[in-house]
C-alpha positions in Angstrom: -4.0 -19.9 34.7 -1.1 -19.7 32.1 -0.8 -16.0 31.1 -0.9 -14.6 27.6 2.0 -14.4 26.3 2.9 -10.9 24.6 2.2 -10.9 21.0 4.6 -10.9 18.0 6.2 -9.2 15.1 3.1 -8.1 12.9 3.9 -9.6 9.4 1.9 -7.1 7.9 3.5 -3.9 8.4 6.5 -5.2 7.2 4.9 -5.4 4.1 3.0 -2.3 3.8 7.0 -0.9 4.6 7.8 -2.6 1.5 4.9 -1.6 -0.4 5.3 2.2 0.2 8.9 1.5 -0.3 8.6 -0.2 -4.0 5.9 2.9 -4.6 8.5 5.4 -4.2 11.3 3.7 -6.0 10.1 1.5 -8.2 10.7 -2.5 -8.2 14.4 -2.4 -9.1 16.8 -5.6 -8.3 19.8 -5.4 -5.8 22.9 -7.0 -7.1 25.4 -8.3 -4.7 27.3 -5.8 -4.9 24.0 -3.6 -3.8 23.7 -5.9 -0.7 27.5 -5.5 0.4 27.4 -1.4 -0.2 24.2 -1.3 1.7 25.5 -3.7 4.9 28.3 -1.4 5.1 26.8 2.1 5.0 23.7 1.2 6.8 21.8 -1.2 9.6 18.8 -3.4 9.4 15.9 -2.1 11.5 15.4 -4.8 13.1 19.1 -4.5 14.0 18.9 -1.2 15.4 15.9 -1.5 17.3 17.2 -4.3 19.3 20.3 -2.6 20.0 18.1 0.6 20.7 15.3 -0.9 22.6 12.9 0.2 20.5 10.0 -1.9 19.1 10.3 -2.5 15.1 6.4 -2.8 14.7 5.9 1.0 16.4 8.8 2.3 14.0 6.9 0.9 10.8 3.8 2.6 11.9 5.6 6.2 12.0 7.1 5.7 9.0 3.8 4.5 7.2 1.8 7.5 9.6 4.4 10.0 7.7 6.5 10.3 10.8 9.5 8.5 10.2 11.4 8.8 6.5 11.0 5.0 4.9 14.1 2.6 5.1 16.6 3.6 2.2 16.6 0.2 1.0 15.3 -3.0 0.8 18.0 -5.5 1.0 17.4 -8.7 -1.2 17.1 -10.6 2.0 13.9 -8.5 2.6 15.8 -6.1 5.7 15.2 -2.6 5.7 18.4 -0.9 5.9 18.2 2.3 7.2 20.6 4.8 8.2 22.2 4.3 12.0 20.5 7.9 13.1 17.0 7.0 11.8 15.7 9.0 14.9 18.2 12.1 14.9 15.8 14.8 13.9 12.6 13.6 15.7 15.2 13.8 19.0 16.5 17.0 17.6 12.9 18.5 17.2 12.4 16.9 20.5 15.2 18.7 22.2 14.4 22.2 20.5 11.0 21.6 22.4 8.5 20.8 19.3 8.2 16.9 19.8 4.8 17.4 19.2 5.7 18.7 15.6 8.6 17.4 14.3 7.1 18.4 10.4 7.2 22.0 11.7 10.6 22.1 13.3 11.9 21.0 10.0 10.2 23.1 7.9 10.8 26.3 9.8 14.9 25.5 8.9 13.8 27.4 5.4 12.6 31.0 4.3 10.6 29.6 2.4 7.8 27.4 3.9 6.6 25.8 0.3 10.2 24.7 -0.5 10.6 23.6 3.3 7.7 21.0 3.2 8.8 19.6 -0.3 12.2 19.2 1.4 10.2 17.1 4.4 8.4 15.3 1.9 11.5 14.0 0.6 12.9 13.4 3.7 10.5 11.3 4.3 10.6 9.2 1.4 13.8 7.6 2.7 15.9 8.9 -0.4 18.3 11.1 1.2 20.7 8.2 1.0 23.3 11.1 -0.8 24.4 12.5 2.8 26.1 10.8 5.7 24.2 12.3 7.7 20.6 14.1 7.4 19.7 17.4 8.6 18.0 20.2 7.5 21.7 22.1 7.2 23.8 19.2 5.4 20.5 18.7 3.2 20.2 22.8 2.6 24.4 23.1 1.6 24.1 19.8 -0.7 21.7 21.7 -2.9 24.0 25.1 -2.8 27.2 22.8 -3.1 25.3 21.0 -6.4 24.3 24.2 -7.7 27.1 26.0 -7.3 29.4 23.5 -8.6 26.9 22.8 -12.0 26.3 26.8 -12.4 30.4 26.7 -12.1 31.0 23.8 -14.7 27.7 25.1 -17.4 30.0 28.9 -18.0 33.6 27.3 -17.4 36.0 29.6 -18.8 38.0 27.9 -22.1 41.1 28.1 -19.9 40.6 28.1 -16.4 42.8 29.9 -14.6 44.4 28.3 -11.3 42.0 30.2 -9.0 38.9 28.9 -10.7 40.2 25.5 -10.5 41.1 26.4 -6.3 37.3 27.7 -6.1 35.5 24.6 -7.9 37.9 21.9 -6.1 36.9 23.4 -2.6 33.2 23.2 -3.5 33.5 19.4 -5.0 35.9 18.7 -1.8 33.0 19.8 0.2 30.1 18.4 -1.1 32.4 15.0 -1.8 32.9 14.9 2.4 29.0 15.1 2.8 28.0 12.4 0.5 28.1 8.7 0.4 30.0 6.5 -2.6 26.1 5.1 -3.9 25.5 2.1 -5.6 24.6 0.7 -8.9 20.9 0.6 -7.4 20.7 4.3 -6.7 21.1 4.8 -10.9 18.3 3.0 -11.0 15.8 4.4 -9.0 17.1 7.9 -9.3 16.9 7.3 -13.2 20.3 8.2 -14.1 23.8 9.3 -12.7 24.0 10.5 -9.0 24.9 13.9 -7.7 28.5 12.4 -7.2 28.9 11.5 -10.8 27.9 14.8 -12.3 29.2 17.2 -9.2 31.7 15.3 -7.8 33.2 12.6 -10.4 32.8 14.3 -13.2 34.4 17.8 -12.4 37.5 16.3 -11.2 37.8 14.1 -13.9 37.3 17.2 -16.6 39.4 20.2 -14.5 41.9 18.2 -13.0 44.0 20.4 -10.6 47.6 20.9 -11.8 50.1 20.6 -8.8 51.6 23.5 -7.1 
């Protein structure tokens, strides 16, 4: 008697993926010019669980059970590009001993536990596409490096003196080595410019650093 053969790729969670996706980013079209950005910065899942030996089907059910983040994007092809360490924190959690928990692990990376689980929620949703890489310490300096640097550009002196201009440039310098370029298709979903063009772009562009 022949035996069963194993079964295949479920269709359907692929589209839930997409679903949940669309839900938290709205229906917004990739240009080409998306598609290229996107191939470059980050790896279909199917992709990576091949290369990984992981099964794509059991992925898409932790990210729809809330234990995965969501892909960042959806490719126009239909792939769901996510980031080459998809699984870095649940092995970090893993590691620290709280596999069981990754949700807590993160959490516990903030005083306080309210702003913590907003910041898991988010991770979550698959848009922290603004770092390189994702962790609860590059995702806690972005938000002092963007604060910082807006507090820093909202009471800029009328004449800034060199040392202001040293202090800013090391903050945009820093928070420009943490993030990505982005894409057209960020402005969309996001609803407006990206934390590069208003803390990294933008301050350069205005306070220009005179040469030595």
């Amino acid at each position: 008697m022949p035996e069963t053969p194993p079964p295949g790729p479920d269709p359907t969670l692929a589209l839930l993926v997409a679903d949940r996706f669309r839900a938290v980013n709205g229906d917004h079209p990739m240009s080409a010019e998306d598609d290229a950005y996107v191939s470059g910065q980050f790896v279909a899942l199917d992709a990576l669980c091949a290369e990984l030996g992981r099964d794509p089907d059991g992925v898409r059910r932790l990210m729809l059970d809330g234990l995965l983040p969501l892909p960042g994007y959806l490719r126009s092809d239909g792939a769901e590009m996510v980031p080459r360490d998809l699984f870095r924190l649940t092995e970090a959690a893993e590691a620290a001993g709280a596999a069981g928990s990754p949700r807590a692990w993160f959490v516990a990376h903030w005083e306080d536990p309210v702003a913590g689980a907003a910041e898991w929620e988010a991770y979550l949703s698959g848009q922290y596409v603004c770092l390189h890489t994702v962790t609860p310490a590059t995702i806690r300096r972005k938000e002092e490096l963007t604060a910082e640097i807006s507090g820093a550009v909202a009471s800029a002196p009328d004449t800034p003196t060199r040392a202001w201009l040293l202090r800013l440039h090391a903050r945009v310098d820093e928070l420009d080595a943490l993030e990505p370029a982005f894409t057209g298709y960020d402005r969309l979903r996001f609803g407006g410019p990206t934390s590069r063009d208003t803390c990294v772009d933008a301050p350069r562009a205005r306070f220009p650093l005179p040469p030595a």
